[in-house]
MIRO-985068 format. One line per 5 residues: for each residue y, x negated, z of C-alpha. Coordinates in steps of 0.5 Angstrom, whole numbers. Example, Ala and Ser with C-alpha at 12.3 -4.5 7.8 and 13.67 -1.06 7.14 Angstrom:
BEGIN
-9 -25 16 ~ -2 -27 14
# end
This chain:
BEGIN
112 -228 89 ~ 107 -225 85 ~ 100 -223 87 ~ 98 -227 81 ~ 103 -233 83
100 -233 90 ~ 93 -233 88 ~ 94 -239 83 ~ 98 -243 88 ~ 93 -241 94
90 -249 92 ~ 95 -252 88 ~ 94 -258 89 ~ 88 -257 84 ~ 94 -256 79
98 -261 75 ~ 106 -262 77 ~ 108 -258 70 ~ 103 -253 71 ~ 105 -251 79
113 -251 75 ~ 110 -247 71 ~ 108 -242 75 ~ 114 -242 80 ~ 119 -242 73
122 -248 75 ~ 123 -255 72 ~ 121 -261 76 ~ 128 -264 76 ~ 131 -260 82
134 -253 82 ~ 141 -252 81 ~ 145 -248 87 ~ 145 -242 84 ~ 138 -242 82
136 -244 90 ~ 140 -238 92 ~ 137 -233 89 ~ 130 -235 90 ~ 132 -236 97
134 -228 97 ~ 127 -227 93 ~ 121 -231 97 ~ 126 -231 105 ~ 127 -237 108
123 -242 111 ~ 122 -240 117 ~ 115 -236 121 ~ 115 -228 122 ~ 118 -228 130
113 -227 135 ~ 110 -220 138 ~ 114 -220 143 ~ 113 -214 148 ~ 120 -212 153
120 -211 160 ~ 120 -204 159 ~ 115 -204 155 ~ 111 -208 159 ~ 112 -204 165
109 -197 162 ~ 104 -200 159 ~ 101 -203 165 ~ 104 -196 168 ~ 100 -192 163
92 -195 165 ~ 88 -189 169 ~ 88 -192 174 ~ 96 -193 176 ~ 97 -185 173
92 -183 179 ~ 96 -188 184 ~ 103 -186 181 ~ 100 -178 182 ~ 97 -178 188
104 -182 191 ~ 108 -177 189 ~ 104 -170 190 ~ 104 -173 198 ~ 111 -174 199
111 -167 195 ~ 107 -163 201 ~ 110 -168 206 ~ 107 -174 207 ~ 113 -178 205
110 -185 208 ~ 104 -185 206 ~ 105 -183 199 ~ 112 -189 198 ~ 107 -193 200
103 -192 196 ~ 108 -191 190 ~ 111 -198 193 ~ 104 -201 193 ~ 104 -200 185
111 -202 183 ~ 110 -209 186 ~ 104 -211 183 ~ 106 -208 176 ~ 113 -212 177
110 -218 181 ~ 105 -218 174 ~ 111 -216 168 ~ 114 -223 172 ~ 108 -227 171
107 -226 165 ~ 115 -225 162 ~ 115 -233 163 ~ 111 -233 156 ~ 115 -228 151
119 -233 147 ~ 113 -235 145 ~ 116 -236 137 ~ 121 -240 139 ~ 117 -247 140
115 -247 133 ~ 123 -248 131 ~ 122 -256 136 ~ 115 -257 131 ~ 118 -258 125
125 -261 122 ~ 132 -258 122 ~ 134 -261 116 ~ 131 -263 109 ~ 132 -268 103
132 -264 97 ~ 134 -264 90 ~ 140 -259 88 ~ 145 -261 81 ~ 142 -266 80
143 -270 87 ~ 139 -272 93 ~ 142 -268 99 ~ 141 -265 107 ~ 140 -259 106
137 -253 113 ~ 130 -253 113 ~ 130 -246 113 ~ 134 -246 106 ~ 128 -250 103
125 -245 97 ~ 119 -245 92 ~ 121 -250 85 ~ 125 -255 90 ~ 125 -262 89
123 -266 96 ~ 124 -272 99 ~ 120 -274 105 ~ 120 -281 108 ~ 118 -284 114
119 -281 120 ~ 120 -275 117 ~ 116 -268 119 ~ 115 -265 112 ~ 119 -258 112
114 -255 106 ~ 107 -254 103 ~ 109 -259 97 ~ 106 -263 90 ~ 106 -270 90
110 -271 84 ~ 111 -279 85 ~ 110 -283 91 ~ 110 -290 95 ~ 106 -293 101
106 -286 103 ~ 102 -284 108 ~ 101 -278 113 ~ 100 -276 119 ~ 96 -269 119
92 -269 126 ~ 96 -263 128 ~ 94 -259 122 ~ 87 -262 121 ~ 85 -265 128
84 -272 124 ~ 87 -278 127 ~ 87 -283 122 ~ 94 -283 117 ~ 92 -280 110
94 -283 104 ~ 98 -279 100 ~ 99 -280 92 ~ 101 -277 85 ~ 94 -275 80
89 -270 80 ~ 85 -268 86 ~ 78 -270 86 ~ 76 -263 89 ~ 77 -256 91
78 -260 98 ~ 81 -266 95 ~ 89 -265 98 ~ 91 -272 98 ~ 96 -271 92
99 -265 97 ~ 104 -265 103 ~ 103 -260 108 ~ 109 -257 112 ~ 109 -260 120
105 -266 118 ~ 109 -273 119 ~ 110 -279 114 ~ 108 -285 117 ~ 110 -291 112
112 -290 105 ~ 116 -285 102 ~ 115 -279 97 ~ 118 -274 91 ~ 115 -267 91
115 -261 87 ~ 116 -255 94 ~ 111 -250 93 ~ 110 -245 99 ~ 114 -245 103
115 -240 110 ~ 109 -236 113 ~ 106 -238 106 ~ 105 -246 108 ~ 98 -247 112
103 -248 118 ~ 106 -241 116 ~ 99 -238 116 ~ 97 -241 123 ~ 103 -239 126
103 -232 124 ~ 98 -231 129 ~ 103 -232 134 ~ 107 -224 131 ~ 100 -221 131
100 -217 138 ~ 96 -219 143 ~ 89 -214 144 ~ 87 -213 152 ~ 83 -218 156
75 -218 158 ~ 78 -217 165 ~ 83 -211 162 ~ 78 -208 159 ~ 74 -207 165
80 -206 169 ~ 82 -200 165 ~ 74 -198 164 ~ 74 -197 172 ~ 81 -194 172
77 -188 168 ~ 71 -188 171 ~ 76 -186 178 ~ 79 -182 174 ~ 74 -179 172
70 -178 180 ~ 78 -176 183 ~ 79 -171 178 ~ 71 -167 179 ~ 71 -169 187
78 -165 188 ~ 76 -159 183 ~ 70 -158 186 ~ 72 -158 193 ~ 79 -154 191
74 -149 188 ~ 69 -148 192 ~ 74 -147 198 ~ 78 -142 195 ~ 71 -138 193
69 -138 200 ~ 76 -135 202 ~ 78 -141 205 ~ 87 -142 205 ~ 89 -144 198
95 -148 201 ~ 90 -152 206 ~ 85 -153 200 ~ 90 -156 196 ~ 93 -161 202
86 -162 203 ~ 84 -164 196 ~ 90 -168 194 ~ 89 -173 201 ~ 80 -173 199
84 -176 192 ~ 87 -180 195 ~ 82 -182 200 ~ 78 -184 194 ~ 83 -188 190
83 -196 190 ~ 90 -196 191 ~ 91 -203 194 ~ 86 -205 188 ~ 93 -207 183
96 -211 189 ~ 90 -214 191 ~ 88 -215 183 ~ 95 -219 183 ~ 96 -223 188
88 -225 189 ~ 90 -228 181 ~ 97 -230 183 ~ 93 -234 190 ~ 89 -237 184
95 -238 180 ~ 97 -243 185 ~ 90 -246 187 ~ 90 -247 179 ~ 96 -251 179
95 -255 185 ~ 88 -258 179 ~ 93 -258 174 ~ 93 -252 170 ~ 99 -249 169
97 -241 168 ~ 101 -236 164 ~ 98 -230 164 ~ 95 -228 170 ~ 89 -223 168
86 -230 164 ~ 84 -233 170 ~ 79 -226 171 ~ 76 -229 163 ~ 76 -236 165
72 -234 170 ~ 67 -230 166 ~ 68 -234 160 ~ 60 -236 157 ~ 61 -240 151
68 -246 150 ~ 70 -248 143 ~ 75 -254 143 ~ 78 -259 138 ~ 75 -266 138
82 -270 138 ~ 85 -271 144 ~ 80 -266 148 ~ 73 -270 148 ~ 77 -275 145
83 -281 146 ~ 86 -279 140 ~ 87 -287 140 ~ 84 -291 135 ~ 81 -296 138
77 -302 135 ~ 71 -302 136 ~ 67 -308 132 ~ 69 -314 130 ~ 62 -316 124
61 -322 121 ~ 58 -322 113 ~ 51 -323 117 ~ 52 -316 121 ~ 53 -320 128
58 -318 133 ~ 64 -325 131 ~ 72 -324 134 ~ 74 -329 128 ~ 76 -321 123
78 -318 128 ~ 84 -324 129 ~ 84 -325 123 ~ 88 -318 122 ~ 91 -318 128
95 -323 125 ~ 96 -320 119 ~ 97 -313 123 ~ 103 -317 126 ~ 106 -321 120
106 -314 116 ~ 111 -311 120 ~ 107 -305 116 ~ 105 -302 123 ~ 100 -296 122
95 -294 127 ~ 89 -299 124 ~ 95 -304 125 ~ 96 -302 132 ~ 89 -303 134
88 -309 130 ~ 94 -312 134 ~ 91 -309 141 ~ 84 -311 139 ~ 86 -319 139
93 -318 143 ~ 94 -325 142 ~ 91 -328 137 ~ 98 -328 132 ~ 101 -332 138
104 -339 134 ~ 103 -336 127 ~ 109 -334 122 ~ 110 -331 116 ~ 111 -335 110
110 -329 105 ~ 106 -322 103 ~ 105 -317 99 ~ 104 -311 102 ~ 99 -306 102
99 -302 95 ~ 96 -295 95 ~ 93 -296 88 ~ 90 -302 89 ~ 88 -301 97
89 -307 99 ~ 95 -311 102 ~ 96 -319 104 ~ 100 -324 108 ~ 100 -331 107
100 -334 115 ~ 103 -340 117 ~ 102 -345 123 ~ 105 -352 124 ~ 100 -355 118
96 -350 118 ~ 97 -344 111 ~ 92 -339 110 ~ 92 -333 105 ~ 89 -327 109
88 -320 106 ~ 85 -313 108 ~ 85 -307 106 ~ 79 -302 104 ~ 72 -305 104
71 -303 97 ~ 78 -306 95 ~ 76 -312 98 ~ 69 -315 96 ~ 71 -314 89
76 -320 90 ~ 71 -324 94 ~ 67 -329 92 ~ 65 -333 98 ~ 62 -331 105
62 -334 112 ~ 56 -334 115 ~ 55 -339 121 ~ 52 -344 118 ~ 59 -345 113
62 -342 107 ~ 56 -340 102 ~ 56 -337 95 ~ 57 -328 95 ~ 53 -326 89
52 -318 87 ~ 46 -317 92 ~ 51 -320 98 ~ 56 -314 96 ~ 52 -309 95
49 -311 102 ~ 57 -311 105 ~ 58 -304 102 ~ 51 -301 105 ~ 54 -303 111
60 -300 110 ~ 57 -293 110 ~ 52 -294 115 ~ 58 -295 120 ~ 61 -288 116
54 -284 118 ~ 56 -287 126 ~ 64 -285 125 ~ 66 -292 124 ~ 73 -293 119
71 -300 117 ~ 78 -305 114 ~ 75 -311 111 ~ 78 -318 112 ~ 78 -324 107
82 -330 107 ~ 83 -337 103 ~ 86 -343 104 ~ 94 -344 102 ~ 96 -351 98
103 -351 96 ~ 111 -348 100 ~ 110 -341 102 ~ 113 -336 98 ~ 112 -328 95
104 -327 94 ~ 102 -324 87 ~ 97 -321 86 ~ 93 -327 81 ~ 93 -331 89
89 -325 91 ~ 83 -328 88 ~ 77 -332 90 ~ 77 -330 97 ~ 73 -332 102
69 -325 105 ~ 70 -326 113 ~ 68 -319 115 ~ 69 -312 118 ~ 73 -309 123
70 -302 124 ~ 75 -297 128 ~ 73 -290 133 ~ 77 -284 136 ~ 72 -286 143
70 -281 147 ~ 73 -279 153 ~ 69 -283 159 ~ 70 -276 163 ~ 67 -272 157
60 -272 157 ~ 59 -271 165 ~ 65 -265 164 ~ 60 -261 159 ~ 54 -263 163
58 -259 168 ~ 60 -253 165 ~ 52 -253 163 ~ 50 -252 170 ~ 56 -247 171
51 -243 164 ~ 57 -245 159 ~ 55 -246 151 ~ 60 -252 149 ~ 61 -252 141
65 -256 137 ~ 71 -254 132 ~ 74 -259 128 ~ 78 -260 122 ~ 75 -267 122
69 -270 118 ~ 62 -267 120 ~ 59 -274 120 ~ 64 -276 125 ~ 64 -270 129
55 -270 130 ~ 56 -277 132 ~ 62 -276 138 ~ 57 -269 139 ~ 51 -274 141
55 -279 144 ~ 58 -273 149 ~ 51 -271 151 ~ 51 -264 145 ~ 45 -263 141
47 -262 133 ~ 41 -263 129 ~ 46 -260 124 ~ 53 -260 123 ~ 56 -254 120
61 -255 115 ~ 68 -250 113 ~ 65 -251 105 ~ 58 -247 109 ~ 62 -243 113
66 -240 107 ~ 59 -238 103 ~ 57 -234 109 ~ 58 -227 111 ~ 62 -225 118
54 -222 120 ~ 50 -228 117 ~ 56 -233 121 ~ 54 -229 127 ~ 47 -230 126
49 -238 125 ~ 54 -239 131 ~ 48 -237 136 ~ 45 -244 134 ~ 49 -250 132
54 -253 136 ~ 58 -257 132 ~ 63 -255 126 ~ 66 -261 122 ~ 72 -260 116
74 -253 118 ~ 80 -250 116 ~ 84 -245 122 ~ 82 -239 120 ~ 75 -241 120
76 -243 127 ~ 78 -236 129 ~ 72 -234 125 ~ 67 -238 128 ~ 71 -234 134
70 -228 132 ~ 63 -229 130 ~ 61 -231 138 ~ 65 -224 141 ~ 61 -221 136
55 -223 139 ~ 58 -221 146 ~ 60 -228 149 ~ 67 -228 153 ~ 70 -235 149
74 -239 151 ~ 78 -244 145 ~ 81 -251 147 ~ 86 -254 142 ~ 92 -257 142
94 -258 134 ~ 97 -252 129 ~ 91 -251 127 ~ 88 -248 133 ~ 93 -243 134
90 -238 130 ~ 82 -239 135 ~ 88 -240 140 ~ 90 -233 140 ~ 83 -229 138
79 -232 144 ~ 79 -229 150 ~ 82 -235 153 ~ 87 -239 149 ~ 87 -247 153
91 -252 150 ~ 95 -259 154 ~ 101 -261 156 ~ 102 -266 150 ~ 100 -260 145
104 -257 140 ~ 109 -252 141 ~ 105 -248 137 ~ 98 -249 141 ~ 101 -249 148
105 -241 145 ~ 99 -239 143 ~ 95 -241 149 ~ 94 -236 156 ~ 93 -243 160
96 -250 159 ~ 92 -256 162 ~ 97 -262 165 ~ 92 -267 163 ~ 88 -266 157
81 -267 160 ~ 74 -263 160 ~ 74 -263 168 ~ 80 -260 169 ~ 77 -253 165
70 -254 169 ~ 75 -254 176 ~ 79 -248 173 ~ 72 -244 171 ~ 70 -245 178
77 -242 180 ~ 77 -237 176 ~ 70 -234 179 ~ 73 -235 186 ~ 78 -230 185
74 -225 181 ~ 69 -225 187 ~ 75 -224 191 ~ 77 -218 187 ~ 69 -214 186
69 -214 194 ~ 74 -210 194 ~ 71 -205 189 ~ 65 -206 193 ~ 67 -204 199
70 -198 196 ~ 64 -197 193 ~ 60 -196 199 ~ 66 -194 204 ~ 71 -190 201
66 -186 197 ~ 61 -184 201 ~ 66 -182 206 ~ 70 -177 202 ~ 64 -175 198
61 -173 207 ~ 68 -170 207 ~ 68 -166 201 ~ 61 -163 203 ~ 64 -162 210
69 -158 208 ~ 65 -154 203 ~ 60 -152 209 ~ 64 -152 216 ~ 68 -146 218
74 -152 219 ~ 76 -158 216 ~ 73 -163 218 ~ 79 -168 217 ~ 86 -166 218
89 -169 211 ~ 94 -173 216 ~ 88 -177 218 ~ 85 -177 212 ~ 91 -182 210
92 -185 217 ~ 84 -187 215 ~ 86 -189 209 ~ 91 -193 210 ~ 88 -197 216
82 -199 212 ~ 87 -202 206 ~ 90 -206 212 ~ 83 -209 214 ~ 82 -211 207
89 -215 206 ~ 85 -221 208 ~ 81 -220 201 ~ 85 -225 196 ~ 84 -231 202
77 -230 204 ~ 72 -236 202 ~ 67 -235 197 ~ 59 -237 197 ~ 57 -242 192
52 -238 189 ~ 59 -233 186 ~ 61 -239 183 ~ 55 -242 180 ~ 55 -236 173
59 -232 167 ~ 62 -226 171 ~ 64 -220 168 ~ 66 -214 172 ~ 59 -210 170
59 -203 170 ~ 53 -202 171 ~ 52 -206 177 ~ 57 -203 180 ~ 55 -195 179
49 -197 182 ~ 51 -201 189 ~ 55 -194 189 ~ 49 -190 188 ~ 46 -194 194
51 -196 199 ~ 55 -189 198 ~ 49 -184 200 ~ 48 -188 205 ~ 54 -188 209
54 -180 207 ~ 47 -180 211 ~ 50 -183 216 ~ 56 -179 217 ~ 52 -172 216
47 -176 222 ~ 54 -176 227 ~ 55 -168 224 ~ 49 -165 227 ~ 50 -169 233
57 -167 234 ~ 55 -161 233 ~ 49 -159 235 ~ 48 -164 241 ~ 55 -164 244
57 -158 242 ~ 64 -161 239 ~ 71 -157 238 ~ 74 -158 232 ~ 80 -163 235
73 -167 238 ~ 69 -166 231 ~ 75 -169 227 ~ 77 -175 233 ~ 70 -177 233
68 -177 225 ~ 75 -182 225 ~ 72 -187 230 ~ 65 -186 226 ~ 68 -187 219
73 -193 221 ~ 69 -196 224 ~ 63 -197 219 ~ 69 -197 214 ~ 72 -203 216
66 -208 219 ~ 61 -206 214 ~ 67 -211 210 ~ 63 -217 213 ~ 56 -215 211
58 -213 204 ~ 63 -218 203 ~ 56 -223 201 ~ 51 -223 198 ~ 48 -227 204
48 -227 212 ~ 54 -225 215 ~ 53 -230 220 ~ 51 -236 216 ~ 57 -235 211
62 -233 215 ~ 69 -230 212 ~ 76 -233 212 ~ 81 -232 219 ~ 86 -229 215
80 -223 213 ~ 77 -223 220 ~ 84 -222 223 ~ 87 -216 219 ~ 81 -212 219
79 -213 226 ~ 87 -211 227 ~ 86 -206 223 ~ 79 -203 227 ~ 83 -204 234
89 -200 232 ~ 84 -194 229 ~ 80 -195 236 ~ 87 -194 240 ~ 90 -189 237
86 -182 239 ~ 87 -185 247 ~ 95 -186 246 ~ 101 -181 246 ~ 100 -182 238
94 -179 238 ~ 96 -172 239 ~ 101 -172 233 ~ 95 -174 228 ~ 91 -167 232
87 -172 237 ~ 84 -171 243 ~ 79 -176 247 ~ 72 -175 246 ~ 67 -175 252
64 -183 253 ~ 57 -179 252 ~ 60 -178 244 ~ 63 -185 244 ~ 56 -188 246
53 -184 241 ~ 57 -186 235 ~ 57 -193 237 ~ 50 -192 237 ~ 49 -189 230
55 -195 227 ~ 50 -200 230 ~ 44 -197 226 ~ 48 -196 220 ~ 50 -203 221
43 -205 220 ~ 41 -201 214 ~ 47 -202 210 ~ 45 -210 212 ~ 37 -209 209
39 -204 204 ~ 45 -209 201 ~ 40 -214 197 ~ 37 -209 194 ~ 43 -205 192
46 -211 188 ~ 40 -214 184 ~ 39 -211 177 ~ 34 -213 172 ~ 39 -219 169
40 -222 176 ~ 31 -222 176 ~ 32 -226 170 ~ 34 -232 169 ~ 37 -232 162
44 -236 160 ~ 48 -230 161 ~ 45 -228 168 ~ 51 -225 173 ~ 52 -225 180
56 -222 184 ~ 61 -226 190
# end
């Protein structure tokens, strides 16, 4: 298809039947199979571009390939290759099952693609040589003649040429879950597409003849889904992941070459120099942070399931955490999508059942059962009970109007509904309490003002009219539909959900903005956005959103809260603008229009019931489609970030102190002042101590904000509680030194004990922002670690000891060091609070962010 084809054809419903044949070159009686092949051959078939899916392989190096898996996978293989074979395939073991356990995670979801085959029909009604036949839906081509009848779902974007009773289901494209009358003619607007079918709607009544006109990822359904081919971009949490790997590498890299220099310079081994090097950067290095990241999620993962969230990819559960701003559909997520009856009004404007029974038993009798008839019939379940059909004229779309002649032993009554507009022109008479009474001009234009007042609340409003049968029953004509009685409306809503309102008044105590993006009516979407407690002053319309910039969208998206008739790529527009503006957005949808916002948000959220197509795009999937079950998820979400940043925290104020203390050490002792042997015992009973990590509790206050893994913050808690392990261990230097006048195997043997003692249970100070006493940690966390510091305590005294260069301290030494640990204890203590704040945690904007 040519650019200046699809330009023309980009709104074709603006165009006549002849005028969109003449642009595809074809007629509007069918193609002819010759004629069918080589467009088949010149526009694909009918089908969506594959989804980007990634192979194992693949997916495995990139995770390999982040800085922070080199460094590991480097530091592993360099220690087998000087000798320290255990430590170094632990650590290569470490890294190959996180990378594996995540691949697995995350493979579930690779087929993504093939969910949109079981959202659309396999086989289509065209016209070929003159003669109506079922033919593959991907065989569907652009000039074909379709027809759709009931119960199908339309296999391409198409121009109504002829059509009957015809309506349409379109709330997977468009959000609206009202059926939308479809019919040959002009459309009124730009946004008019009552004359247009749209592939992966369905037909509900009626049938109809069209001429194909996109077909493939040129269909609206295409464009949305091809949002599924484009490769996923990192997460918030893989870019902060990838953003502390490189400050590692960074610190790793400068420490070990300084170190390596300087001792070189002042004649010291080189081999030793080296050994000692390669183990300080293995000190250094988070090697338990993929492990724990992964199974601290997997261990979220399975709590999330247990609250009904089904997770695909693990890292989304760091980002629903962190997520500040939700954006979410209105059908079927803050609303039933069941059309319920909501009033029954008298001509007077009171509250009467006597319309709502009136068509229940027209609903009943006309067999024609559409969503409205539904919840007629369920509005008064039982007021058609002894009634029969004597005769009917069904709804006809170009009158609006349908009527069913209902008979009762003796009693025969014409009854009539259909649009407001349609049947106040046919009455002449109302009902009003005191009887029937004359309906002059004035009653009607009463009528009608009511009818719009009830569209500004969001109520789709049917009339109701009725008039005596004298006569035998038989086939109504339109002359019978004439002098009726007007006996009131009966108005229709999409409700809220009960649970909406309380879910987004808790997502706001969690500092989470909630806007709505619907494809619905903007006067329907700032009724249901006051009804669930939203300001929106203004609605935002796709008409708006179409005139403005990606800036001045930006600008805009900070103050309206509610979006009314959007098309899909504005969704992710909307989307777009918010990330701009530095928000972590989540998007909840369950219809082909939300895939595109879907895919782009950093938290794609969609429900059990949705589209393949939604539920591919999205990294969550919700069991049951309630706002509640996200605010659960977000608290889960932050529980386990929390978990993750005290590990990093803890390296931050252990590990690095520690080997920045050894590296000055040994640049400024005559020895080293720590085997590298018991470099990476200590290293590897501190990782054992934090094994509890992913099972520890987490204190309310880590749960109650946005979270992100800030940088800033954590280079500043290193900046303070490093040093200050570093002042503590040059403090156990002088006294090794120049008060016990330690030997070399007693300085190294003393230091160990110092060091893995302040290492492992300053855990329980730093693992909160409170008093280790009032929010005490889990068993599991208590166990390892306290494990861990006994096995570091025992080793030096047993027979193990000397193959590690051990030797026995002195009591005196040992009390000394408990004395010092003790003191540190308590400095690290006061120092923490201040360690953690940051000018936004002194503040109390939105977007504030505390740690665990």
């Amino acid at each position: 298809m040519t650019t200046e084809t699809t330009s023309v054809l980009h709104k074709f419903w603006r165009l006549a039947p002849a005028q969109a044949g003449e642009a595809l070159a074809c007629g509007l009686d069918g193609l002819n199979e010759a004629d069918a092949t080589q467009r088949l051959l010149r526009y694909g078939r009918n089908a969506d571009t594959p989804s980007h899916v990634v192979g194992p392989l693949r997916a495995i190096m990139r995770r390999l390939l982040e800085p922070l898996s080199l460094i590991l996978l480097v530091a592993g293989i360099i220690s087998m290759a000087t000798g320290d074979v255990i430590g170094g395939a632990i650590i290569v073991l470490i890294l190959t099952l996180s990378i594996g356990l995540d691949t697995v995670q995350e493979g579930h979801a690779v087929r993504a693609a093939e969910e949109l085959r079981r959202s659309v029909a396999l086989k289509a009604e065209v016209k070929r040589d003159g003669a109506y036949r079922e033919i593959e839906v991907d065989a569907v081509v652009p000039g074909d003649i379709l027809r759709v009848r009931a119960g199908d779902i339309v296999p391409a974007d198409a121009l109504i040429i002829e059509s009957k009773a015809f309506t349409a289901g379109e709330a997977a494209l468009t959000g609206e879950p009202y059926p939308v009358t479809k019919q040959a003619g002009p459309a009124a607007g730009d946004n008019d597409t009552s004359n247009a079918l749209f592939r992966g709607s369905v037909a509900q009544t009626g049938e109809a003849v069209a001429l194909v006109v996109n077909t493939g990822p040129n269909t609206m359904f295409g464009a949305a889904a091809s949002a599924l081919a484009e490769a996923q971009g990192r997460t918030p949490f893989e870019r902060d992941l990838h953003e502390f790997g490189l400050v590692i590498a960074r610190l790793t890299l400068a420490l070990v070459l300084i170190v390596l220099a300087f001792r070189v310079m002042f004649g010291r081994d080189v081999l030793d120099s080296l050994l000692f090097s390669v183990a300080l950067a293995v000190g250094l290095t988070p090697e338990l942070l993929p492990m724990i990241t992964t199974v601290t999620l997997s261990r979220g993962a399975l709590r999330m399931a247990k609250r009904k969230v089904i997770v695909k990819r693990l890292a989304a559960i760091h980002d629903l955490g962190a997520m500040s701003v939700l954006c979410t559909d209105k059908t079927g997520t803050l609303t039933s999508a069941e059309i319920t009856l909501a009033r029954s009004i008298a001509p007077d404007g009171s509250d009467h059942p006597r319309p709502a029974e009136l068509g229940a038993i027209a609903a009943a009798l006309g067999g024609d059962r559409g969503s409205l008839d539904t919840a007629l019939v369920a509005g008064a379940d039982h007021a058609a009970v002894g009634w029969t059909l004597g005769g009917q004229q069904t709804f006809d779309f170009s009158r609006r109007l349908g009527s069913v002649l209902a008979v009762r032993g003796p009693d025969q009554v014409l009854i009539v509904k259909g649009a407001p507009e349609a049947v106040i022109e046919l009455c002449t008479q109302q009902r009003q309490a005191s009887g029937v009474i004359a309906l002059d001009d004035k009653g009607r234009d009463e009528m009608r003002e009511r009818v719009h007042a009830l569209a500004r609340d969001g109520l789709r409003t049917v009339a109701v009219a009725s008039k005596s049968w004298s006569g035998a029953p038989r086939e109504i004509e339109t002359e019978d539909e004439q002098e009726l009685i007007f006996e009131g409306l009966c108005a229709f809503a999409d409700p809220p959900k009960p649970t909406a309102a309380a879910a987004i008044a808790q997502l706001a105590r969690a500092g989470i903005a909630l806007k709505i993006l619907s494809g619905d009516d903007p006067v329907v979407v700032k009724r249901l956005a006051g009804l669930v407690g939203l300001k929106a002053d203004r609605v935002l319309s796709g008409s708006d959103i179409a005139e403005l910039s990606d800036d001045a969208l930006a600008v805009q998206v900070r103050t309206a809260d509610a979006f009314g008739r959007l098309a899909p790529d504005q969704k992710s527009r909307i989307v777009k603008a918010l990330q701009a503006s530095g928000e972590v957005v989540g998007f909840l949808g369950d219809g082909i229009n939300d895939a595109p916002a879907l895919k782009v948000a950093d938290i794609g959220l969609s429900v059990d019931g949705a589209t393949g197509v939604a539920q591919s795009a999205a990294d969550m999937i919700l069991l049951a489609s309630d706002l509640e079950v996200v605010a659960d998820g977000v608290e889960e979400g932050r529980r386990t970030f929390a978990n993750i940043l005290k590990y990093v925290r803890m390296g931050a104020s252990s590990n690095f102190g520690n080997m920045l203390s050894m590296a000055v050490a040994s640049i400024m002792l005559p020895f080293l002042p720590m085997l590298p042997t018991q470099i990476l015992l200590n290293n590897l009973l501190y990782d054992l101590s934090e094994l509890g990590i992913p099972f520890d509790r987490v204190s309310p206050q880590a749960t109650a904000w946005p979270q992100r893994w800030d940088m800033k913050r954590l280079l500043r808690f290193a900046a303070i509680m490093g040093p200050l392990s570093s002042l503590f261990d040059f403090l156990t230097f002088g006294a090794l030194l120049y008060l016990f006048h330690a030997t070399p195997d007693e300085f190294r043997t003393a230091w160990f004990l110092e060091s893995m003692a302040t290492q492992i249970l300053v855990i329980f100070i730093i693992r909160t922002n409170g008093r280790p006493w009032s929010n005490r940690a889990d068993p599991m966390l208590t166990a390892s670690s306290l494990i861990a510091l006994g096995v570091a305590m025992t080793v030096p005294f047993t027979p193990a000891g000397a193959w590690f260069g051990f030797v026995a301290p002195p009591i005196a030494m040992l009390a000394a060091i408990a004395a010092l640990v003790a003191i540190y204890l308590v400095c690290a203590e006061g120092l923490k609070s201040f360690a953690v704040q940051s000018r936004a945690g002194r503040t109390h904007r939105r977007h504030h962010q505390r740690g665990p």
